[in-house]
C-alpha positions, 0 to 999 in steps of 0.5 A, a space after each residue: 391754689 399754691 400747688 397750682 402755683 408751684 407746678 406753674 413756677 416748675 414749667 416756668 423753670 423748665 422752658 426757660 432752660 429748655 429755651 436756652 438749650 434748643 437756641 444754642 442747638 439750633 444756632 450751631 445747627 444754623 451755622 453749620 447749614 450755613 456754611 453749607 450753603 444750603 439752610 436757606 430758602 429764597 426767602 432768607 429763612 432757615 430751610 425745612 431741613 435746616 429745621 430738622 437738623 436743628 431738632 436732632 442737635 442734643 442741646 435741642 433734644 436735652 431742650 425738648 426733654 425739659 419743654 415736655 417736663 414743663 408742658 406736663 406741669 402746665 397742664 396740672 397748672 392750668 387744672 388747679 388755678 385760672 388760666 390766667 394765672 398760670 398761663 402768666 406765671 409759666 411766662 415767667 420763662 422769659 426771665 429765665 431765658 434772658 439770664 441763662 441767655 447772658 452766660 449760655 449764648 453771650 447775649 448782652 441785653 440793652 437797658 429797656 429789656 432789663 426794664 421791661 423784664 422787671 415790669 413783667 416780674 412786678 405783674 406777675 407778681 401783682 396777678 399771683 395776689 389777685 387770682 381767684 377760683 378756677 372754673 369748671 371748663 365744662 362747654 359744649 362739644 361745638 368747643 372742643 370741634 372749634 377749638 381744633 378747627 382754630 388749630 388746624 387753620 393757624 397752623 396751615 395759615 401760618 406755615 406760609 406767612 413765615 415762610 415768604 417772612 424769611 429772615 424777619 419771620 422771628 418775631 412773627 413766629 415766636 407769636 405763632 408758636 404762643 398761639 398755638 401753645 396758648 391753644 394747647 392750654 385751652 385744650 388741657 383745661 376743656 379736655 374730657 376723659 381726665 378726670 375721673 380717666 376715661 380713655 374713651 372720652 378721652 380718644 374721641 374728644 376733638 380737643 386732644 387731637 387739637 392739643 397734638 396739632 397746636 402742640 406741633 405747630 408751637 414746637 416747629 414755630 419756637 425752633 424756626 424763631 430761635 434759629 433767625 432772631 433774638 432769642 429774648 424776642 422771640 420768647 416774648 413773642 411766644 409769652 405775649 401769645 400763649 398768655 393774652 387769649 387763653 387769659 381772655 377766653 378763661 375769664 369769658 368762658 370757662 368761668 376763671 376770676 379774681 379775688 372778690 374786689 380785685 378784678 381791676 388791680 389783676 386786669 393791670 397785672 395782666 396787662 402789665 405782663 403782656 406789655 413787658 413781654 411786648 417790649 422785651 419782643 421789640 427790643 430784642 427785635 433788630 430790625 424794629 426801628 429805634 432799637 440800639 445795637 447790642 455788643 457783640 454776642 459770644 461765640 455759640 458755634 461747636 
């Protein structure tokens, strides 16, 4: 359990600084395309090759180093404890996010969002006190072929919507991306081959090829939400994504479960930290009704 744990903690420290550093690539690269007059589509959203230039900045490439280092530990997390649990506490990222956000990008937060920050802090808190043993994550092959179904159509379906979203996609596609990322979680923990290493169970296991598509789409969903909105909103979007199915599916499913007598204070926990993650979304959201105006934000350009 505790190294379970301390690998979630590390990813946790890893995609939150990863965050930052592939915000900053991808604003600079936005602005310049800006300039360029031509990152755009004719929907107002940052253009595919806006996109690809914004991956090749070294603030995103530094970014990306750090996201594989955390996807490495979350994996060892979410085989060692419920996913749940890891898959909450590595969205701990948001916290990191938003204060490296401050020094990094300028960004001055609003009071609600230092509130709901401290909401998902006591909940995680509250979740790491009442996890319990994981499960086995053994089910049928009929899974494996879903679950890369599943990833191939959210990531066809929602290349579209975000696309004719233009510049309100932030939100919806930092949920995509957590969509995908909690995909990839779920692939992780079902995966054949891994244990003992079997590479022929491995290869011809439908969830790895599911794992490389959701990985994908989150990785293409994440940059194009840090290019168009708040960071802090659409890392929150992505938290509340990749934490609430995967949770759901652990405890249905793969035989995830909390401390014997615990179930109730770890589904408030859960529920806590989904509803923080929601808020920080809202109000980094400038265009959600009732949110007020930030100060102006410091100057990212290079």
């Amino acid at each position: 359990m505790f190294i379970g744990l301390l690998t979630a903690v590390g990813a946790s420290a890893c995609y939150g600084t990863g965050s930052v550093l592939q915000a900053l690539g991808a604003r600079r690269s936005a602005a310049r395309e800006t300039v360029a007059g031509c990152g755009s589509t004719e929907y107002g959203g940052p253009s595919l090759s806006s996109t690809a230039k914004a991956v090749v900045t070294w603030e995103f490439i530094v970014g990306t180093v750090l996201d594989t280092a955390g996807f490495g530990l979350g994996a060892l997390s979410a085989k060692l404890v419920p996913l749940f649990l890891s898959q909450t506490v590595i969205s701990a990222n948001l916290v990191i996010t938003a204060v490296l956000g401050i020094w990094v990008l300028g960004i001055r937060l609003v009071r609600p969002e230092w509130i709901s920050i401290g909401v998902v802090c006591a909940a995680l808190v509250l979740l790491a006190g009442t996890a319990g043993h994981e499960g086995a994550g053994r089910v049928a092959i009929g899974w494996h072929w879903g679950l890369l179904a599943v990833s191939v159509l959210l990531v066809a379906a929602a290349l579209p919507i975000v696309r004719l979203m233009g510049s309100r996609a932030a939100i919806p596609a930092g949920l995509l991306s957590g969509l995908c990322f909690g995909a990839v979680g779920v692939g992780v923990r079902i995966l054949n081959g891994t244990d003992p290493f079997a590479w022929r169970d491995l290869l011809g296991d439908p969830a790895l090829y599911a794992i490389a598509i959701a990985g994908l789409g989150g990785m293409y969903f994440h940059t194009l939400a840090l290019q168009i909105g708040s960071i802090n909103g659409a890392t929150a979007a992505l938290v509340a994504g990749e934490t609430v199915v995967p949770g759901i599916i652990g405890v249905l499913w793969l035989g995830d479960a909390s401390r014997d007598g615990m179930a109730v204070p770890a589904g408030i926990g859960f529920v806590l930290a989904v509803a923080g993650a929601v808020a920080v979304a809202w109000y980094g959201n400038p265009h959600a009704p009732g949110v007020p105006e930030p100060e102006p934000a410091g100057n990212v350009g290079g």
